[in-house]
Structure formats: C-alpha cells, structure tokens
C-alpha positions as CSV (number, residue, x, y, z in Angstrom):
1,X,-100.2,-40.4,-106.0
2,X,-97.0,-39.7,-105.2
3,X,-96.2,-37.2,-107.5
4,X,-99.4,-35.3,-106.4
5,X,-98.5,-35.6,-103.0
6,X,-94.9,-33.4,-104.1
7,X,-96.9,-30.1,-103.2
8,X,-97.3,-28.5,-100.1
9,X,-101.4,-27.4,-101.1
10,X,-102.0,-30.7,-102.4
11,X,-100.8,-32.4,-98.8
12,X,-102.7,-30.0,-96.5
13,X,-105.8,-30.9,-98.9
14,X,-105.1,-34.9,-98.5
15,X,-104.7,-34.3,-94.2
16,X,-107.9,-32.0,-94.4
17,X,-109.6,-34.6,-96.5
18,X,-108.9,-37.5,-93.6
19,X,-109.4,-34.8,-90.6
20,X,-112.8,-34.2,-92.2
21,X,-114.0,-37.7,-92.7
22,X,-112.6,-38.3,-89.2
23,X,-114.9,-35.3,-87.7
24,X,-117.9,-36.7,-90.0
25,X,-117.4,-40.0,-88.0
26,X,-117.2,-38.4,-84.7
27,X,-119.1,-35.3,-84.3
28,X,-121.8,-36.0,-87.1
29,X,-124.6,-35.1,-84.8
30,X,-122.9,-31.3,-84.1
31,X,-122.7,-30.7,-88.4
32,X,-125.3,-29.0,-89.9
33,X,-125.9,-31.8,-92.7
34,X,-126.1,-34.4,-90.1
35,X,-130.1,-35.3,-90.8
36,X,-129.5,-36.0,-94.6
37,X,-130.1,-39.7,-94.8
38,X,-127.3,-40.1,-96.8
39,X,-124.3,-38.8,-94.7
40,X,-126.4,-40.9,-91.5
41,X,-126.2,-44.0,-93.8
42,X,-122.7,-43.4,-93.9
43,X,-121.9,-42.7,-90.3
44,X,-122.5,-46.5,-89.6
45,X,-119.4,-47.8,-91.7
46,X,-117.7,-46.0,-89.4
47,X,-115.0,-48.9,-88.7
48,X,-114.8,-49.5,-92.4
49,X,-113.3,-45.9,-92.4
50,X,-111.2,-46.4,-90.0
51,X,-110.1,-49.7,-91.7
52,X,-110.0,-47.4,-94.9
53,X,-107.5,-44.7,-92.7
54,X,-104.9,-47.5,-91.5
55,X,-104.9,-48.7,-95.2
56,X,-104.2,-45.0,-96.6
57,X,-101.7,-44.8,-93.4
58,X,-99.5,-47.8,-94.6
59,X,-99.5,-46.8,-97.9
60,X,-98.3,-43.6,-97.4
61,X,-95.2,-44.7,-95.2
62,X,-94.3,-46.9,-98.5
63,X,-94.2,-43.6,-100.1
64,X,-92.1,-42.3,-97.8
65,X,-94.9,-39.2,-97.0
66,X,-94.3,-39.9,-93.3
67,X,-96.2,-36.4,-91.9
68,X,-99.5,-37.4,-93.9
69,X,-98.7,-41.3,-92.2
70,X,-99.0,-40.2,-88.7
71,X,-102.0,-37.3,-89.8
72,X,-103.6,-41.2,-91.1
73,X,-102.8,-42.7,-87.8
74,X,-104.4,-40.1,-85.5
75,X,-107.2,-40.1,-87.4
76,X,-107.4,-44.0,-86.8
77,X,-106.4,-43.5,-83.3
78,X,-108.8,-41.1,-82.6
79,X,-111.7,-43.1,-84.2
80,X,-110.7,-46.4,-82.0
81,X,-111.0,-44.2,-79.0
82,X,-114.4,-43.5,-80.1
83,X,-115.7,-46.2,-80.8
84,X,-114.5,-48.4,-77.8
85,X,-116.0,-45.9,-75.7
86,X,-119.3,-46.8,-77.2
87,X,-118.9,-50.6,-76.9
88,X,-118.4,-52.8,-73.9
89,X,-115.1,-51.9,-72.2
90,X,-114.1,-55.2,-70.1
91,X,-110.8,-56.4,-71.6
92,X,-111.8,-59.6,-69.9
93,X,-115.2,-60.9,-69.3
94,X,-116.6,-61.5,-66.2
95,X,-117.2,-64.7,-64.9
96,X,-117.9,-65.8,-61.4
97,X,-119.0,-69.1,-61.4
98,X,-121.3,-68.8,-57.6
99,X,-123.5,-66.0,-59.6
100,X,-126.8,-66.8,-61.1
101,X,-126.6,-66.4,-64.5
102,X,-129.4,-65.5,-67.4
103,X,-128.3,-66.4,-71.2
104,X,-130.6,-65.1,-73.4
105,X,-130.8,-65.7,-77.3
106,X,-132.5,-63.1,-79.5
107,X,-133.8,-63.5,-83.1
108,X,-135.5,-61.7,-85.7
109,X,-137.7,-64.6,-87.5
110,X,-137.4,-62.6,-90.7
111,X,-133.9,-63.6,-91.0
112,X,-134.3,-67.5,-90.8
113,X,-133.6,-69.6,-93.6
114,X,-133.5,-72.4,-92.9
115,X,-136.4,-74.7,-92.6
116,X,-138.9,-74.0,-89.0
117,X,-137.7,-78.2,-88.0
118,X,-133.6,-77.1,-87.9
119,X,-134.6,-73.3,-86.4
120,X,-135.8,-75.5,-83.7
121,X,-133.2,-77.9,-83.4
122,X,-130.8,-74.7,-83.7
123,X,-132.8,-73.1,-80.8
124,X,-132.2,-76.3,-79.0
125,X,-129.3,-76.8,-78.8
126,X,-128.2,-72.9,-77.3
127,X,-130.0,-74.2,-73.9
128,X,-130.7,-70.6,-73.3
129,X,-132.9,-69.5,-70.2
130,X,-134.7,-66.9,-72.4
131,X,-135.7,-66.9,-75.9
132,X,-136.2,-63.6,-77.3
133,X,-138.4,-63.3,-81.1
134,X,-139.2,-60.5,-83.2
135,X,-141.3,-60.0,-86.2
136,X,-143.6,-63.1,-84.9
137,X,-146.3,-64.0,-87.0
138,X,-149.4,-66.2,-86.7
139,X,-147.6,-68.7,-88.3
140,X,-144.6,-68.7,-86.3
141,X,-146.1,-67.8,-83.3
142,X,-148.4,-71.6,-83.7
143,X,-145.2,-73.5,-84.6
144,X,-142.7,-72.1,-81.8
145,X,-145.7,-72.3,-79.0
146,X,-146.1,-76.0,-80.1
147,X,-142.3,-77.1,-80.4
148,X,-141.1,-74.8,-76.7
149,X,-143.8,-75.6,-74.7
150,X,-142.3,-78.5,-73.1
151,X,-138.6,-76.2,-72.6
152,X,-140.1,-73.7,-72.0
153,X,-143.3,-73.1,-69.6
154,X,-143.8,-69.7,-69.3
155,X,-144.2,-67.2,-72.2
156,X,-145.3,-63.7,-73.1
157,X,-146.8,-63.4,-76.7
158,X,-147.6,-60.4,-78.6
159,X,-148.7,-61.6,-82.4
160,X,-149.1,-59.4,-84.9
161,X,-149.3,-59.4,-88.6
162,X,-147.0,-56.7,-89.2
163,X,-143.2,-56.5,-88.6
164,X,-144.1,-55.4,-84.5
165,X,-144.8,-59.3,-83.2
166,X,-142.9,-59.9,-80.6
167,X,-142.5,-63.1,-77.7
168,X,-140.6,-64.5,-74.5
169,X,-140.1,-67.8,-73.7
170,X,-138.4,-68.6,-70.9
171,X,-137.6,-71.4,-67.9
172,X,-137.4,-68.8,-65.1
173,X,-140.3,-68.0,-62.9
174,X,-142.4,-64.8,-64.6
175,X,-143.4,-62.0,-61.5
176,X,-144.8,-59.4,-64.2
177,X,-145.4,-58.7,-68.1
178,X,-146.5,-55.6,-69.7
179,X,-146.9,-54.0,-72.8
180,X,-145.4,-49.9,-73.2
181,X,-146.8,-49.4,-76.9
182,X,-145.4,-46.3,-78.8
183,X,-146.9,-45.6,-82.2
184,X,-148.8,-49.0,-82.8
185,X,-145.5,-50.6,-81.9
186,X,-145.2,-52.9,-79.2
187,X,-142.8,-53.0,-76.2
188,X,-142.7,-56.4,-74.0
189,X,-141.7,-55.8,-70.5
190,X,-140.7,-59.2,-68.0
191,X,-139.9,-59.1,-64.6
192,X,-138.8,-62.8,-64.1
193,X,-136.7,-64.0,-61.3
194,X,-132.6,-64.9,-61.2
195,X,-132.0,-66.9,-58.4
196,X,-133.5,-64.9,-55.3
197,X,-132.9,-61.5,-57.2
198,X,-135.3,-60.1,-59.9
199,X,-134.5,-58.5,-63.9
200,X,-136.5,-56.8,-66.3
201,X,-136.4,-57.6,-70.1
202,X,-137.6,-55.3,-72.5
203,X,-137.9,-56.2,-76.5
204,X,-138.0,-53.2,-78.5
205,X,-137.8,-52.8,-82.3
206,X,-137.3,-49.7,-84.2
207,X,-138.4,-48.5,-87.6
208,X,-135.3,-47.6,-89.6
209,X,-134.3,-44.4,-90.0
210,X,-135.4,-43.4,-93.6
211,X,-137.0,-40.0,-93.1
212,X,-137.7,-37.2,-90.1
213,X,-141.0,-39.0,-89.7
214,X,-139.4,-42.5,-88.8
215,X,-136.6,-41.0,-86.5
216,X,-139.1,-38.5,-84.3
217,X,-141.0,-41.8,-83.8
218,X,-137.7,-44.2,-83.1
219,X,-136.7,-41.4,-80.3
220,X,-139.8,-41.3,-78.8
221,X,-139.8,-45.3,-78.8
222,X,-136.5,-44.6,-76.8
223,X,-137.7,-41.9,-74.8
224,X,-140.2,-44.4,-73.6
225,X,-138.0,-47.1,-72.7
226,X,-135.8,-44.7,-70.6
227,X,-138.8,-44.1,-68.6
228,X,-139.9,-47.1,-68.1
229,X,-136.2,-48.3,-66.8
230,X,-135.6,-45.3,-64.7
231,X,-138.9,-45.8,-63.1
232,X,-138.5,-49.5,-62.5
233,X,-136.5,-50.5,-59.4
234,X,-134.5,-53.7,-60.8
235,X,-132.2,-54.0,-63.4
236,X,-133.3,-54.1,-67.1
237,X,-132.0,-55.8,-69.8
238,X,-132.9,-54.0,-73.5
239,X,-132.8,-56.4,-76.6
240,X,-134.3,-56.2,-80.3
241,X,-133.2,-54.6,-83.7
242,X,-133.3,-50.9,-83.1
243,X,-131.9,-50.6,-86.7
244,X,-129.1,-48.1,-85.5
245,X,-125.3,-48.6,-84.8
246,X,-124.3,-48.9,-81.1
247,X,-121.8,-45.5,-82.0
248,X,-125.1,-43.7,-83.4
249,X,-126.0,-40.3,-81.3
250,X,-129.5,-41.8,-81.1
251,X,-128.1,-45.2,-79.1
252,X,-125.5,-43.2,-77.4
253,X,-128.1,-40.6,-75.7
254,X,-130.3,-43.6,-74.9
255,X,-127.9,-45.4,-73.1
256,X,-126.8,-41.8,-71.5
257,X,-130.4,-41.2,-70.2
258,X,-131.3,-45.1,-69.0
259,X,-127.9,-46.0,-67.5
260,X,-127.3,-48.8,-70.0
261,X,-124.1,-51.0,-70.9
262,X,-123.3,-52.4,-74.3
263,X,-122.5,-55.6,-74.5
264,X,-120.8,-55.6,-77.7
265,X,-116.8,-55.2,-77.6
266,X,-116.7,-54.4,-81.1
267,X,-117.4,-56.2,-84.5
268,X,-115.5,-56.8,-87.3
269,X,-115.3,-54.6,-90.4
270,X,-114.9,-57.2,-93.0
271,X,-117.9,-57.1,-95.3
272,X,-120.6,-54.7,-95.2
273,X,-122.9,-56.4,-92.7
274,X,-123.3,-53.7,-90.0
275,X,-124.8,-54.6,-86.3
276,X,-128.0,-52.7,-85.6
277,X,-129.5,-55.7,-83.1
278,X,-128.5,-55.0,-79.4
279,X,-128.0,-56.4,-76.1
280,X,-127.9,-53.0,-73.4
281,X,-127.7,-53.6,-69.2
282,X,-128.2,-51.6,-66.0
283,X,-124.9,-51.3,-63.9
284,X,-126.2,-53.6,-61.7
285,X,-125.4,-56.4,-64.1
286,X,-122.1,-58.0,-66.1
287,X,-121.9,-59.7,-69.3
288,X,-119.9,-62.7,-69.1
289,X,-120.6,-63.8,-72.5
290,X,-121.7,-62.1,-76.1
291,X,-121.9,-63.4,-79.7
292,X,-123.5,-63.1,-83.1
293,X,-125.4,-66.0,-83.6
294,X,-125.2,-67.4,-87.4
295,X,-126.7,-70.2,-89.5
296,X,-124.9,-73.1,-91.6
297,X,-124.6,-70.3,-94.1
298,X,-122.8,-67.9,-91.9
299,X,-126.2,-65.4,-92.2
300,X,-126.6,-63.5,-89.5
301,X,-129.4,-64.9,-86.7
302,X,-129.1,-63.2,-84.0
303,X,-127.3,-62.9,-80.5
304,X,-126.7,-65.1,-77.5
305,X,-125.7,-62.9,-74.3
306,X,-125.0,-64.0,-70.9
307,X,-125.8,-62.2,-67.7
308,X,-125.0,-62.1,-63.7
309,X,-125.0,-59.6,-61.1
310,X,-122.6,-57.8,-59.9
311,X,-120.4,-57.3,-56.7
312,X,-121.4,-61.4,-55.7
313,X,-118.8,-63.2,-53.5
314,X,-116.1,-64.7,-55.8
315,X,-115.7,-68.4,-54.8
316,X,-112.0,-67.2,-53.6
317,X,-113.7,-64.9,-51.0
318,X,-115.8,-67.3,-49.9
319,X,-113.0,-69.7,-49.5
320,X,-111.1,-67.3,-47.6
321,X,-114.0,-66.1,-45.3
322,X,-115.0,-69.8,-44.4
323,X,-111.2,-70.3,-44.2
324,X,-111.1,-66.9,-41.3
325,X,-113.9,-68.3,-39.7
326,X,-112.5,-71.6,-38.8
327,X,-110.1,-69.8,-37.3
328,X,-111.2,-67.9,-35.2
C-alpha cells in the first residue's frame, strides 16, 4: 500500500475514494442512485464506515502518509457530526427525581427465544409502567393476557395473524385508545395519564424497505403518524420497529415534520446488528433513561425507555422557594 500510495494520482484517488464514501453516508438522499436497494442497505452501516475511516486513518499515520491521515480524520469527523445530530444529544441524562416518570419496555415477540414462562419472568422483573408488543399472535396474545392481567389492568389489543398484531399493557389510568390503520397495518394510539398530566403512545411497525412499493407505503405510514401527533394536543411518545436507521432520510424527515426526539445516544458498531426499533418524544418530554434490552444469549429483545416532563421544579428549587418563603 505504501508503495502505491508514492504517486501523486494514486493519493488524490485514495482521498476521493473516502470523500465519496463519506458523501454516500451523508447526502445519500440528494445522489441520483439513492433508491437502489443496495446502496440504501448500505447507508445503515453507516458507523461501521466510520469505524472503517478511523482504522484506514491510523494506518496511514504508521505509513507516514500524514495528508491522506487527516483527509481520513475529517471524513470521520464529519460523519460523528452527522450522526450525533440524529441521535439524542444530552451529554447527561435527565433526571429529576419530583417528576412523574413513564418507563416503557417494547418488544417484538418474533425475537423471543426463550421459553413464554422466562419471557414472563423477564418482563417481570423490568417493573415497567407500560408494556409495549408487536407481531402479537393469537397465541401470544392468550398467554400474555393470562400471566399480566394481575400487573397490569388495563390493556389495548389489536391481534392479528399476520406480522401487524400489536398491544398495551399498562398500570396507568387509560383516557383514550384508537386505531390510525394505513395499508391493512395497524397503529395503536393511548392517551393514559402521568401523574395529573396526560401522553400519547403510539406503536407503529413498518414493512422494510425492499422495493418502491414497500417504501411509498412506509412514508405514508409516517405521513400518518405526523398527523395524528401534530393534531393531538399532548405529548406523544412513538415506539415499534420501523425497520429504518434513526440517521435514515425517511426517520430524519419524520421526526422533522412531528417534532420528535431520539432517544438513542448512539450504538455501537461492533457486529453487524443494526438498530431499526425506536423510542421518538415531543419536546415536551426528557428521557432519563434508554437501553437495548437483551436475553441470556445477548439477542437483541427490545428497549426499556424512561420518560418525564419537562421544565418541573427540581427538588433544589423547591428547597430554595420553601426556604424564601420562610423568610419572608
């Protein structure tokens, strides 16, 4: 490598080579070939690339090829930039302890496997408020209504035979449910109530993106959630397997157009596993806590997210208000 990096062509071609795969990452949706499954596929390894860049950046400084290192670097720089503008951007977590919080745990049922007794046990032992379950089953759906009904009083089913089944269960009080369908596919909508305050949830599941067919149908699955969160007055929380990365242009205009945070601060590159489940927020609302939830086997079962409102007393400012108070 280093003797074909002794020309001055052949090191403009290696730096054109990274600024290219760099502009693939970033500006895919802007290149003409962007709707070829293929290069979409690859837009989601997006941090294996950059992992790939700071690789090809170290070994060129043991080369000694110091102007391609820091072409490497920029290109890893700029692709950080990217993608922690698409992820959650709190260095630190929120936490007040005086707000009313929500912890919800999501699964997809196809991925348990394990046997139904442990899922439970599993589920048990998260003590989450909501329970969130996707591709539900008749099967499933008679086993989790029997072992959660004492947890867990109040529940909105949607059971299906097809990959679209979907269910709440939850502790909090329930105010509203609907259903927003959008090409036979089922979205669950609950109002339930936080305290004195209320939040929507909304489950939503979206057919991969294989052909032009299956993406005009996930947008306008999208298109339909955004409408039903701009039109609703309380905050919304947006869970499920959309089966696109959080730095996709698809998720990146649908959090645009519904005013939606990620909870996700990142993931890590190592293996090939890439996150295409989802936790989103209105502005109204924090996340104080967000994880991948995995099995004895380390397979991937879902996610736990906790939630609180915003711009709530701190119990430091309440200690100092009683504190001017007595004061006076």
């Amino acid at each position: 490598m280093s003797t074909f990096l002794r020309h001055n062509w052949s090191k403009l071609l290696f730096a054109g080579a990274m600024l290219f795969v760099t502009c693939g990452f970033i500006f895919s949706p802007h290149l003409p070939f962007s709707d070829n499954p293929t290069i979409q596929r690859a837009v989601e390894f997006a941090v294996h690339g950059m992992a790939g860049l700071f690789a090809i950046a170290l070994l060129l400084f043991a080369l000694g090829r110091y102007n391609l290192m820091f072409v490497a670097m920029g290109c890893v720089g700029a692709l950080c930039i990217f993608l922690k503008s698409e992820s959650n951007d709190h260095l630190i977590l929120p936490d007040n302890e005086l707000a009313p919080k929500l912890s919800i745990a999501h699964f997809n049922l196809s991925s348990v496997n394990d046997s139904r007794e442990a899922f439970l046990e599993y589920i048990e032992r998260l003590e989450a408020d909501v329970l969130s379950f996707q591709e539900l089953t008749p099967d499933w759906d008679a086993f989790l209504f029997e072992g959660l009904k004492n947890n867990y009083k109040n529940a909105q089913r949607n059971v299906r035979i097809d990959p679209f089944g979907k269910a709440f269960y939850t502790k909090n009080a329930i105010i509203e449910q609907s259903v927003a369908e959008m090409g036979g596919m089922p979205n669950l909508i609950l109002s339930i109530k936080i305290g004195s305050k209320i939040v929507n949830l909304i489950s939503a599941y979206c057919l991969p993106l294989l052909d032009e067919k299956s993406k005009l149908l996930s947008l306008e699955q999208l298109d339909l959630i955004s409408q039903e969160i701009n039109a609703s007055r309380f905050p919304t929380i947006v869970l499920g397997d959309l089966n696109m990365v959080y730095w996709s242009n698809e998720i990146s205009a649908f959090r645009k157009n519904a005013n939606l945070q990620n909870s996700r601060r990142g993931f890590s590159p190592l293996g090939f596993k890439i996150p295409h489940d989802h936790m989103f927020y209105s502005k109204e609302l924090e996340c104080s806590r967000f994880e991948n939830l995995l099995d004895g086997q380390s397979n991937h079962l879902g996610l736990f997210g906790s939630f609180q409102f915003k711009n709530l007393p701190s119990e430091e400012e309440i200690r100092a208000s009683i504190g001017n108070l007595g004061s006076k």
